[in-house]
C-alpha atoms as one frame of an Amber mdcrd trajectory, in Angstrom:
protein
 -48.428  10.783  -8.466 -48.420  14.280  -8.745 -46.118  16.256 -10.752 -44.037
  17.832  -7.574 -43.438  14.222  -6.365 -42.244  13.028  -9.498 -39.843  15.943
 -10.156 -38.077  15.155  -5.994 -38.340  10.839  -7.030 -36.561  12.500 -10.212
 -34.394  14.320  -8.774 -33.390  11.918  -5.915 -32.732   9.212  -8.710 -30.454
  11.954 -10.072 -28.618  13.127  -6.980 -27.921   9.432  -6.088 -26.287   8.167
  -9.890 -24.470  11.234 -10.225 -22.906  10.769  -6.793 -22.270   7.626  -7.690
 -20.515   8.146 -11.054 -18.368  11.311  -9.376 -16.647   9.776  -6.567 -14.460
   6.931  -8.224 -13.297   3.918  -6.091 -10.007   3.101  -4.717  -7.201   3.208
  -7.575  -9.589   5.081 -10.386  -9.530   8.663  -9.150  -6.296   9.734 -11.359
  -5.666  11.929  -8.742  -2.289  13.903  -7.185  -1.586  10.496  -5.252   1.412
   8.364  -6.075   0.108   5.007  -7.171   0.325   2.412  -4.389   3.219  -0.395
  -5.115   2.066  -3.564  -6.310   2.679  -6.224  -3.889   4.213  -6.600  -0.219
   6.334  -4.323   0.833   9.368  -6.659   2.299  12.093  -5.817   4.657  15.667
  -4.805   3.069  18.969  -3.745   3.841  21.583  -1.019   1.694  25.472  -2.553
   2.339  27.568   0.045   0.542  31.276   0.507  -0.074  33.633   2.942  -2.835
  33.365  -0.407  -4.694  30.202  -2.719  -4.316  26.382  -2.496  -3.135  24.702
  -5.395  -1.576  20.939  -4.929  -1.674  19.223  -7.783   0.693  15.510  -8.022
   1.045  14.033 -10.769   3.422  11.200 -12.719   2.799  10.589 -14.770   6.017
  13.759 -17.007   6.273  15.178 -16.361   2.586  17.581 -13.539   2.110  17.876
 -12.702  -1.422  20.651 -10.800  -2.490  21.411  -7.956  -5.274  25.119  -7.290
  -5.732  25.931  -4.432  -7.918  29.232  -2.503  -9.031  28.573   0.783  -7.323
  30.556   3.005  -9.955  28.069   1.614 -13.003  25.153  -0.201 -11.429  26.584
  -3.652 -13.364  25.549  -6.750 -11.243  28.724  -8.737 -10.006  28.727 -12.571
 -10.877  30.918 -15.164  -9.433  31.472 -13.201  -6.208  31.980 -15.309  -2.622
  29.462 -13.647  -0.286  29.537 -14.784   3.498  26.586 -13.097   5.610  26.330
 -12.179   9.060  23.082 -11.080  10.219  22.207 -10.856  14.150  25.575 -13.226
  14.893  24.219 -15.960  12.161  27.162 -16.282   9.589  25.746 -17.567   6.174
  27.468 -18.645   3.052  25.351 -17.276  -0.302  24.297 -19.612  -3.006  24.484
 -17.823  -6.780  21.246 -17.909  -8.013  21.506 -15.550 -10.836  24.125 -12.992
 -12.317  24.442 -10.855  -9.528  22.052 -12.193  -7.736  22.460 -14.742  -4.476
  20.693 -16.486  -1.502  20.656 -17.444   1.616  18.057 -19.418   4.195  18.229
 -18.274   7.884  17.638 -20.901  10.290  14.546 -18.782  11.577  12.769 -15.875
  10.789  14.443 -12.891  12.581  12.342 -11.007  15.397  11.486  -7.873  15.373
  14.309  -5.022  15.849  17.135  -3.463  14.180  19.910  -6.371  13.375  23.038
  -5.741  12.301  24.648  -7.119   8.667  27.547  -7.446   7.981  29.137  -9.001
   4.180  32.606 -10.275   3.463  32.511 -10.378  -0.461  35.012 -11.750  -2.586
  35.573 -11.260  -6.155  38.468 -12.717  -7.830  41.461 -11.344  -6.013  39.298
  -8.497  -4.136  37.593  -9.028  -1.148  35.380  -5.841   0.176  33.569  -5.662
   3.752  30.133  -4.094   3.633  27.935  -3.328   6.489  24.289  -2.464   6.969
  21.220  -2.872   9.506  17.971  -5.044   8.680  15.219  -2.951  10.521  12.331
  -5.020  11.229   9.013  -3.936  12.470   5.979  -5.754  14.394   3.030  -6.371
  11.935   0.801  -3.325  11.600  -2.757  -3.508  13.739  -5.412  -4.514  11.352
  -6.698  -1.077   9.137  -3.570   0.859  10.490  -1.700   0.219   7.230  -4.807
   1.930   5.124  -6.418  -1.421   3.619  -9.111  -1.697   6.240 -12.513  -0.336
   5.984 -12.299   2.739   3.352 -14.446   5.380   5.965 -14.002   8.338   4.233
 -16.108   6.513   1.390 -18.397   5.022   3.709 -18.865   8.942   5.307 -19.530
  10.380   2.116 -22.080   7.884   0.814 -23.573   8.101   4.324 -24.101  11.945
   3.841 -26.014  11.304   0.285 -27.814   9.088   1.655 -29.224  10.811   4.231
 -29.159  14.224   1.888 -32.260  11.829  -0.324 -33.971  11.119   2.968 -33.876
  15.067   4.038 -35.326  16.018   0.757 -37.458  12.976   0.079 -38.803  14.633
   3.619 -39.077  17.924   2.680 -40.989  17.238  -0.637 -43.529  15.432   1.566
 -43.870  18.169   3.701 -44.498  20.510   0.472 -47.010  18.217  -0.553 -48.784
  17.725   2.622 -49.089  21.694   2.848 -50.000  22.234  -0.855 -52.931  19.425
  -0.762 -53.950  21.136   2.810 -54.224  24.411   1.134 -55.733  23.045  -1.960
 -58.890  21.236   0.268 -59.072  24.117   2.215 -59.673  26.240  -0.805 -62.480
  24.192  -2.059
């Protein structure tokens, strides 16, 4: 191997490893992007009043419920919560302080559906409204965790940059050795 075709193999072998240690896969570029939140994103609902917020994110049937004094953020316990969501009343369980349940009879459709709490606490009672807005699953790649083609593009354009120059080197060689024979 002549020393022309060992400094492009060189080269090449360079080009391709430092590509590779440069562009850093999904979640290691330390980059301007916000970190991506770790786990589903599930629907929710904001009920708000001068007194209480009722925070209500749905997971299929279950409604779990966060109820919070809205002047200091403290969770409310022993509260009487009766939901209404889409025309479905529901009486909440207590699961936790300031924190309560309910099971739907089905999993609500897609749309925007109404809520609508009655809460009770001790002598107070407090009506809270919000709206659960439900969207229809995401096409498959639409919600960016499909195939990552901007990475698949870039290594795509290295790869063919080592096949261009892998080329060209030939070519240099072909026309040096030409000249060379021709000489003699």
């Amino acid at each position: 191997m002549t020393r022309t075709l060992q400094a492009i193999v060189f080269s090449v072998a360079l080009l391709a490893f430092h590509a590779g240690s440069v562009f850093a896969g999904p979640g290691h570029d330390h980059g301007a992007e916000a970190p991506a939140s770790g786990g589903t994103g599930l629907p929710r609902f904001i009920a708000v009043s001068d007194q209480l917020e009722l925070v209500g994110v749905l997971d299929g049937r279950k409604v779990t419920l966060y109820l919070d004094r809205f002047a200091d953020n403290s969770p409310v316990k022993d509260a009487r919560i009766e939901l209404e969501i889409a025309g479905e009343k529901l009486m909440a369980i207590s699961k936790a302080e300031g924190e309560y349940e309910v099971m739907l009879a089905a999993a609500p459709a897609a749309g925007v559906l109404p809520v609508v709490a009655m809460v009770t606490v001790g002598a107070d009672s407090d009506l809270l409204a919000g709206e659960l807005d439900l969207h229809a699953a995401a096409p498959s790649g639409a919600d960016g965790h499909g195939p990552e083609w901007k990475a698949m593009l870039v290594w795509a354009g290295i790869g063919l940059s080592a096949l261009l120059l892998v080329w060209a080197g030939v070519r240099v060689l072909r026309s040096r050795n030409a000249r060379v024979r021709g000489a003699a």
